[in-house]
C-alpha positions in Angstrom: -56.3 -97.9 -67.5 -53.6 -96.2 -66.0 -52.6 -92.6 -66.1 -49.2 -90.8 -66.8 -48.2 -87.0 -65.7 -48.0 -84.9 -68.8 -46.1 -82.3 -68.2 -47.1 -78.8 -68.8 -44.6 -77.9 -72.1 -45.8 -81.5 -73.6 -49.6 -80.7 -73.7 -49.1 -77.6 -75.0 -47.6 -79.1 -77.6 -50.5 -81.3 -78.0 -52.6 -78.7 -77.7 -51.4 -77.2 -80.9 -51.7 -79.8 -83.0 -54.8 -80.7 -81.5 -56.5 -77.5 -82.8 -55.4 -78.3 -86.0 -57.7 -81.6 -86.3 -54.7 -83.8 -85.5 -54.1 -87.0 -82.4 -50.5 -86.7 -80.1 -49.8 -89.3 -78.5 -46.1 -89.4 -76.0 -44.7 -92.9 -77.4 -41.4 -95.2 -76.3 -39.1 -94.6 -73.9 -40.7 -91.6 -72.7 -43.9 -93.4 -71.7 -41.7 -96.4 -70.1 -39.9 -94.2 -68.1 -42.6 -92.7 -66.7 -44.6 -95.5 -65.8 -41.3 -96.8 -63.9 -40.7 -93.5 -62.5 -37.1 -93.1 -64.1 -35.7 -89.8 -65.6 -37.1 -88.9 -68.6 -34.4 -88.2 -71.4 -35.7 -87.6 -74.8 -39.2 -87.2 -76.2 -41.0 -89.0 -78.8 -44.4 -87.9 -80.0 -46.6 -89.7 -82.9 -49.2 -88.0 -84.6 -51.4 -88.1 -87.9 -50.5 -85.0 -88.8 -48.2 -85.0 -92.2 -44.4 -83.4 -91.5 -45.7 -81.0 -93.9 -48.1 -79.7 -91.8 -46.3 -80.2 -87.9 -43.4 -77.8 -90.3 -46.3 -75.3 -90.4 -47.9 -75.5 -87.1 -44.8 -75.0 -85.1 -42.0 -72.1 -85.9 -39.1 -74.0 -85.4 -38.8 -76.7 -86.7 -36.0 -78.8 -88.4 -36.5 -82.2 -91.0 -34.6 -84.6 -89.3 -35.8 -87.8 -90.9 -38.9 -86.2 -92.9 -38.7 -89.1 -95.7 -39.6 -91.5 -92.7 -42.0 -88.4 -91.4 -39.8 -86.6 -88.6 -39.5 -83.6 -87.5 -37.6 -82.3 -84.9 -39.5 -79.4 -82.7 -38.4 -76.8 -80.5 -41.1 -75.6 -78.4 -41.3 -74.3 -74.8 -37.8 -75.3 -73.6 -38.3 -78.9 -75.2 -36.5 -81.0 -78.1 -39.3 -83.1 -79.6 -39.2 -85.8 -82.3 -42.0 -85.4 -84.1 -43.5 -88.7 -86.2 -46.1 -89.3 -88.6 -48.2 -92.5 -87.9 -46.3 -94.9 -89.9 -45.8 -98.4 -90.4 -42.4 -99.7 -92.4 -41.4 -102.2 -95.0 -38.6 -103.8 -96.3 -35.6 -104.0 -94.4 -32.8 -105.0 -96.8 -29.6 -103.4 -94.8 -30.8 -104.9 -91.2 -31.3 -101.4 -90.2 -33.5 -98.9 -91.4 -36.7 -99.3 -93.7 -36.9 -98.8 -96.9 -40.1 -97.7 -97.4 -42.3 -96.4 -94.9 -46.1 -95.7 -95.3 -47.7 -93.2 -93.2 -51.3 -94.4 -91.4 -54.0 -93.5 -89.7 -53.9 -95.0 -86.1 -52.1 -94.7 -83.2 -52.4 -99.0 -83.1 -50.7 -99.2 -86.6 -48.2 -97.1 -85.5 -47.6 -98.9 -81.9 -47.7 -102.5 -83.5 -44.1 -101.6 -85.6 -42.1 -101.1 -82.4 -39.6 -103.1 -81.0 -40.5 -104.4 -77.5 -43.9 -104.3 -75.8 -42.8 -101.8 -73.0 -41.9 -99.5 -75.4 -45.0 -99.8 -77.5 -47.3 -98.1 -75.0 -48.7 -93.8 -75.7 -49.9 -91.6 -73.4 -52.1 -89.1 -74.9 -50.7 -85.3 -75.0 -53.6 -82.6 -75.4 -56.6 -83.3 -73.3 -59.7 -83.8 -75.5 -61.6 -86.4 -76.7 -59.0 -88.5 -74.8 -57.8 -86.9 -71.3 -54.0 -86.3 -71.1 -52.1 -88.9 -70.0 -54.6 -91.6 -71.0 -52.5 -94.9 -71.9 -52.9 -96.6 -75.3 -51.4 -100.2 -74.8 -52.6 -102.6 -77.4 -49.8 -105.3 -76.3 -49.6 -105.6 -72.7 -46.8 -103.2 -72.1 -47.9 -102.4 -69.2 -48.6 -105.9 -67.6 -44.8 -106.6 -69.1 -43.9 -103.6 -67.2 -44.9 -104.9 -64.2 -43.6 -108.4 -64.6 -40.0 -107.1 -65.5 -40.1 -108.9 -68.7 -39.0 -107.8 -72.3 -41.2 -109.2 -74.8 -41.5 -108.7 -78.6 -44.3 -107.3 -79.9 -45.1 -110.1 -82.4 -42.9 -112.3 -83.8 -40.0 -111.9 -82.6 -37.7 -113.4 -85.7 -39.9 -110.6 -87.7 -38.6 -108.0 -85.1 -35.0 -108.6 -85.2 -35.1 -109.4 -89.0 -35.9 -105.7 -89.4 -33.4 -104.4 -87.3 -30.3 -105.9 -86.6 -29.6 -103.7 -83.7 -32.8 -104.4 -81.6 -31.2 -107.9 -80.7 -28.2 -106.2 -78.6 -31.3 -103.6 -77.2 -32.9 -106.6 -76.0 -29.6 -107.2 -73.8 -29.3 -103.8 -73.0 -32.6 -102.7 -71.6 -32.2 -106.2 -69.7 -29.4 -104.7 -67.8 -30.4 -101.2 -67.6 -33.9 -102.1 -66.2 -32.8 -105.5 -64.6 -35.5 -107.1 -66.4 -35.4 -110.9 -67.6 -36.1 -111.3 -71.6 -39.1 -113.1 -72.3 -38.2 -117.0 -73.6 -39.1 -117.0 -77.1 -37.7 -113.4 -77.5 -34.1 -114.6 -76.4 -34.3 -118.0 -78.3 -34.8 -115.9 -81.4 -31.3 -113.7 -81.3 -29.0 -116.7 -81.9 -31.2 -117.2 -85.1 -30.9 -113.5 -86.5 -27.2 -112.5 -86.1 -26.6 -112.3 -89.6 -28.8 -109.2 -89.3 -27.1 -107.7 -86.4 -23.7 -107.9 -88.7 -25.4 -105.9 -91.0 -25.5 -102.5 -88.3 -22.7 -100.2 -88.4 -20.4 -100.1 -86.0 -20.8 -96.8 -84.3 -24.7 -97.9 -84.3 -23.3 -101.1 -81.9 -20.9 -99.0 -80.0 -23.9 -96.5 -79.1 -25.6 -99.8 -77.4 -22.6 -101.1 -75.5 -22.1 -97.9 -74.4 -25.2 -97.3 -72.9 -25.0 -101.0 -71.4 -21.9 -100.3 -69.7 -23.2 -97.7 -67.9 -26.0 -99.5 -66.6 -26.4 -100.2 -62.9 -25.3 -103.9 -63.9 -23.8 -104.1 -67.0 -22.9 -108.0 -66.0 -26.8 -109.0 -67.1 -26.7 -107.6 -70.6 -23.3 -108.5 -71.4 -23.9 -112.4 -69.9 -26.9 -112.5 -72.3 -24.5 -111.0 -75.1 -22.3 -113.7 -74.9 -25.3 -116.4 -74.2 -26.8 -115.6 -77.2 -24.0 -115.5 -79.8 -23.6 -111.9 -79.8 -20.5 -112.1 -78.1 -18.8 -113.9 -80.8 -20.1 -111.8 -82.9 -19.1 -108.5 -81.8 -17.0 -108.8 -78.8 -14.5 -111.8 -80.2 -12.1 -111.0 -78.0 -13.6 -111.2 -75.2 -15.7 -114.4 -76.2 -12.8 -115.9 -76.1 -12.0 -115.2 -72.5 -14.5 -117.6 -71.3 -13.1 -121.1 -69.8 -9.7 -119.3 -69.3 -8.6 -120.8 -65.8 -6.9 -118.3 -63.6 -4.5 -119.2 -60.1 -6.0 -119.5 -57.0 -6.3 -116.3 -55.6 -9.0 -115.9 -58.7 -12.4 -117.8 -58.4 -13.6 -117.5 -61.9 -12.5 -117.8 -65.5 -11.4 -114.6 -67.6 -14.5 -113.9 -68.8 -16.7 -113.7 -65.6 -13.5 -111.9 -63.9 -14.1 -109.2 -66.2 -17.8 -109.1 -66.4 -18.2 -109.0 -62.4 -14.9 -106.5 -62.5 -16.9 -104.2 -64.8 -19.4 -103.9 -63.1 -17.7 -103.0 -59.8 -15.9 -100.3 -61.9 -17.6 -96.6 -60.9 -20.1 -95.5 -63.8 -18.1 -93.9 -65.8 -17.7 -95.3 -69.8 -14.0 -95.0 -70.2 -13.6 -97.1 -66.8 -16.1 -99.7 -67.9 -14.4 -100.2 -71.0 -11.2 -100.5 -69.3 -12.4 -103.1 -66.5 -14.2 -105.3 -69.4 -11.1 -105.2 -71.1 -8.1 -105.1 -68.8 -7.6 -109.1 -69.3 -8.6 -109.9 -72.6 -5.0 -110.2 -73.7 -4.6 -113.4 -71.2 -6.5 -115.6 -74.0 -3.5 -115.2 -76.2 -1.0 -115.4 -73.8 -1.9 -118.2 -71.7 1.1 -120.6 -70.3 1.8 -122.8 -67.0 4.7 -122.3 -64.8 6.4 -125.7 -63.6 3.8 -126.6 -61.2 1.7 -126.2 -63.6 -0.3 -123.1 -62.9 -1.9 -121.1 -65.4 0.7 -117.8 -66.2 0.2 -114.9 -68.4 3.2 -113.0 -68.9 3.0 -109.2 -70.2 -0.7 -110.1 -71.2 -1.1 -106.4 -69.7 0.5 -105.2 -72.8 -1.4 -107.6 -75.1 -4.5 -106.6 -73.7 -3.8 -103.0 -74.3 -2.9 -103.9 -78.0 -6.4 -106.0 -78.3 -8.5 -103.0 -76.4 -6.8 -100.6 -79.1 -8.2 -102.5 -81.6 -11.4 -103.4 -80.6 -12.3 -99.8 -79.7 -10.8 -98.6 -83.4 -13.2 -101.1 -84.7 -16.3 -100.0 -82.9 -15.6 -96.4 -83.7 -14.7 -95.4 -79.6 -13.1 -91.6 -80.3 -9.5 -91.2 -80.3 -9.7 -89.8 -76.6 -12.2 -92.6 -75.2 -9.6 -95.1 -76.6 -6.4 -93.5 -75.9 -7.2 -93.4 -71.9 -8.9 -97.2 -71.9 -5.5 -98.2 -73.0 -3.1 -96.3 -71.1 -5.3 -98.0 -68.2 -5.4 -101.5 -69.6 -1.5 -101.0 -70.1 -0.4 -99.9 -66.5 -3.0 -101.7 -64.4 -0.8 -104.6 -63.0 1.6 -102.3 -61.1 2.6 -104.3 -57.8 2.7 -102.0 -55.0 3.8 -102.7 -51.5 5.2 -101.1 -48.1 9.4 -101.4 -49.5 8.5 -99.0 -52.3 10.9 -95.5 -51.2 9.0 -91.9 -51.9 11.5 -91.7 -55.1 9.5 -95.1 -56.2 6.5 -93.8 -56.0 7.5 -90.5 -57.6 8.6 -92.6 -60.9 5.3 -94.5 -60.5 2.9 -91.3 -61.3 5.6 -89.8 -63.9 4.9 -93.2 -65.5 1.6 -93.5 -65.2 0.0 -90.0 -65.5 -0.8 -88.2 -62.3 -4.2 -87.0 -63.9 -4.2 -90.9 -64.3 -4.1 -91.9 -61.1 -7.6 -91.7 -59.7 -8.8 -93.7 -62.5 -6.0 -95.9 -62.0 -6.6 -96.9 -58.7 -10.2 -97.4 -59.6 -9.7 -99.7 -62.5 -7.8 -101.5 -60.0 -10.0 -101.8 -57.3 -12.4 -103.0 -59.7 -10.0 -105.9 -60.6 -9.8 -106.9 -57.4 -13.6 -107.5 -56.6 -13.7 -109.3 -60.0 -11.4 -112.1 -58.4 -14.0 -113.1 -56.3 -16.7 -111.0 -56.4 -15.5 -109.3 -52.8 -15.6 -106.2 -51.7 -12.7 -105.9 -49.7 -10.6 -102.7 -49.8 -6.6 -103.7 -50.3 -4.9 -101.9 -47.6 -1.9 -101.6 -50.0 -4.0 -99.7 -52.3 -5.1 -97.3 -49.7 -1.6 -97.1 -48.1 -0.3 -96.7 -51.9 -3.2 -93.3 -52.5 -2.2 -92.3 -49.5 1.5 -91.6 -50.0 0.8 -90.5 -54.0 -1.1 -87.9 -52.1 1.5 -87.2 -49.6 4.1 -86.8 -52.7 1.7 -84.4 -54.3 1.8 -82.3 -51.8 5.5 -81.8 -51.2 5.4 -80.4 -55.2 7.6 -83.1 -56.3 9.1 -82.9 -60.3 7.2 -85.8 -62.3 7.6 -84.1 -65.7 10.4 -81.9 -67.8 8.0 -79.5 -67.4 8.6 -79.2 -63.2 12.5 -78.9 -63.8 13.9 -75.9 -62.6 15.3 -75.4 -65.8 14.7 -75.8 -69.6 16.1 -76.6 -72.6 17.1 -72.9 -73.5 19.2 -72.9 -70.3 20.9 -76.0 -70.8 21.9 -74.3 -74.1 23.0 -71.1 -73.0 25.0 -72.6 -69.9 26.6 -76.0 -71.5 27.3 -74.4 -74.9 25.4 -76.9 -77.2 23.0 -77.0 -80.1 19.4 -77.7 -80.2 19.8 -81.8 -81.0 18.9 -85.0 -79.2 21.5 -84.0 -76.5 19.0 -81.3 -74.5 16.5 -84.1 -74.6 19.0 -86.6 -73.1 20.1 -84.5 -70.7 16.4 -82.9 -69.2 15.2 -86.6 -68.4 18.6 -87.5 -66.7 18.0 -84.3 -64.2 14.6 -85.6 -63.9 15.5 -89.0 -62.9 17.8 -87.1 -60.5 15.1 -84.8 -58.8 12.8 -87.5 -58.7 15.8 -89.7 -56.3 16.1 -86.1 -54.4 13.3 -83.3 -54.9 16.0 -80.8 -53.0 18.1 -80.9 -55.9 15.6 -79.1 -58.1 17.1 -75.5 -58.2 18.3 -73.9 -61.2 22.3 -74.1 -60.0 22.0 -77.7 -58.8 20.8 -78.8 -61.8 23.1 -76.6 -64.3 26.1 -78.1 -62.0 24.1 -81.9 -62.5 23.8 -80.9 -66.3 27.6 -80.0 -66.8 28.6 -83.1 -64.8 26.6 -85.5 -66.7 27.5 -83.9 -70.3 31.2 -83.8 -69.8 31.5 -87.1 -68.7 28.9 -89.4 -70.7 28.0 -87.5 -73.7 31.2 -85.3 -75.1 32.6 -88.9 -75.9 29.4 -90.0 -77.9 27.4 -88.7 -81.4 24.0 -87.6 -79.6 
């Protein structure tokens, strides 16, 4: 049987509750990524020792889940979870147990688990058992090596339990590349009214972690494959079949799984490429050739993406930026647009906005065929934004030689709608000609402007 590299903080660890009569055993994830030489992130350990007594053994020490027997240990540097051997019952709200009872084996404790690659231990504390010695009563490890993701028993039993493990099934196929195992895929379509039972910040933790996969395409074909999509994603389910003009070679939906994934690693981007077209369902036409059109669908899409990130519980920030992104990402730029043009387009758009921008739409435009072909009017387009930049152009209120409390002071007039009016009128003027940007240009501009447009009106 294989070995794994325990590092030094975990058997010590093990050591402790070793002296104390007790098994620790490294279990899930941990173990997985080891064996596949991946970055470890967090720590599972399983042992028979009660949370009463792993509370006692180790000084700090807080009860994260100690009705289901965890315990969350700080020790040597490390954040460990902490479980009693356990097996679990009852799964009435598709997500959690509702009864657990605590056993005495590292196998009874394995054979609840999810997926055979994460239902492998390595032993901590060298002992009876040397550390790092696997424990892999399902063939984890044989899975492991033939890239497959298999239920540990019946797989309508496992995603009964737990509504989420179905979209896991997806995600570790995309995060690992890994196909999923025939009679473990055949069984999601037959358990999504368990996966409508999970909450939907439990869901959005999934897709998240998905998305930022090397290939988020796999998981989120197999989504949509196996119902899921429907389920969870609607509108972008319904995506799929939508034609698109020639210079496109795929439907909506593939456009926007193959433009996600060209997207850089980043969540907020991956959520914008998945999204950026899902509006084009509802606002499919023809033109008099009869080609497909969408018109504004940029707009629709942002108002779908709004939604459907409010519904899966994205934050306010997350969401906020995903649909600026979704809304401005069919700007047309070519060679005629003058330095004022391209001035208006970052004032529109965000200058802080632009990098991600640009990405989103480089992204778009491998999703039409799959391509990786830079558009020389993109590059030519960063290159003058950069050039613009430079030259400390205006872009907001905020770069105008003057304020609101000059205006004031050197037109006469009361706070009111009329400062307002006035400040984006001299920045629509400094934008056309950065030279005019100097306090006595602009209070000259100002006086102009308010004498002759808005002493004859109420504003």
């Amino acid at each position: 049987m294989r070995r794994v590299h325990i590092s030094r903080p975990l058997r010590r660890l093990g050591e402790v509750l070793a002296q104390a009569g007790h098994e620790a055993w490294l279990v899930g994830g941990a173990v997985r990524d080891l064996l596949e030489k991946r970055p470890v992130g967090d720590f599972d350990v399983a042992t028979d020792a009660p949370p009463q007594t792993v509370m006692r053994l180790f000084h700090r020490t807080f009860p994260t889940g100690i009705r289901h027997g965890t315990v969350t240990v700080h020790y040597a540097g490390l954040q460990v979870e902490v479980t009693t051997f356990r097996t679990e019952t009852g799964y009435v709200d598709g997500r959690r147990p509702d009864s657990v009872e605590f056993v005495g084996s590292i196998d009874e404790d394995l054979s609840r688990r999810d997926f055979t690659i994460n239902g492998i231990a390595a032993s901590l504390a060298s002992g009876k058992v040397p550390s790092g010695t696997l424990r892999d009563p399902h063939g984890g490890v044989r899975d492991l090596a033939a890239k497959v993701i298999r239920c540990i028993g019946d797989p309508l039993e496992r995603f009964g339990e737990d509504g989420l493990r179905p979209l896991r099934a997806c995600r570790f196929a995309a995060q690992l590349g890994f196909r999923v195992d025939g009679p473990t895929l055949d069984a999601i379509p037959r358990t999504l009214e368990t996966v409508a039972q999970v909450s939907a910040e439990r869901i959005r933790e999934e897709l998240s972690k998905l998305l930022i996969s090397e290939r988020p395409s796999v998981g989120l074909m197999l989504i949509e494959e196996t119902g899921l999509g429907e389920l969870i994603l609607p509108e972008l389910h319904r995506c799929a079949g939508i034609v698109q003009p020639e210079m496109h070679c795929f439907d909506v939906l593939t456009h926007s799984l193959l433009s996600c994934d060209a997207a850089p690693s980043d969540l907020r981007l991956r959520v914008a490429a998945l999204l950026h077209d899902i509006g084009k369902a509802t606002t499919v036409g023809s033109d008099e050739a009869g080609r497909p059109t969408f018109h504004r669908h940029e707009h629709e899409s942002a108002r779908m993406a709004h939604e459907l990130m409010s519904r899966l519980r994205f934050s306010n920030a997350e969401r906020d930026h995903v649909v600026h992104l979704v809304r401005h990402h069919m700007f047309n730029y070519d060679a005629s647009w003058s330095d004022a043009a391209v001035r208006r387009f970052l004032a529109r758009v965000g200058a802080s906005n632009v990098p991600d921008l640009l990405a989103l739409r480089r992204a778009d435009q491998i999703g039409h065929c799959g391509r990786r072909d830079v558009s020389t009017n993109l590059v030519e387009l960063q290159r003058r934004i950069e050039r613009v930049r430079e030259q400390g152009a205006a872009l907001t209120i905020n770069d105008l030689a003057i304020d609101g409390t000059v205006l004031m002071r050197e037109l006469g007039i009361e706070p009111g709608p009329a400062v307002g009016t006035i400040l984006r009128e001299l920045l629509e003027t400094v934008m056309a000609d950065p030279a005019l940007n100097t306090e006595r240009r602009l209070i000259e501009i100002a006086a102009n402007f308010y004498r002759e447009r808005l002493a004859q009106t109420d504003i």
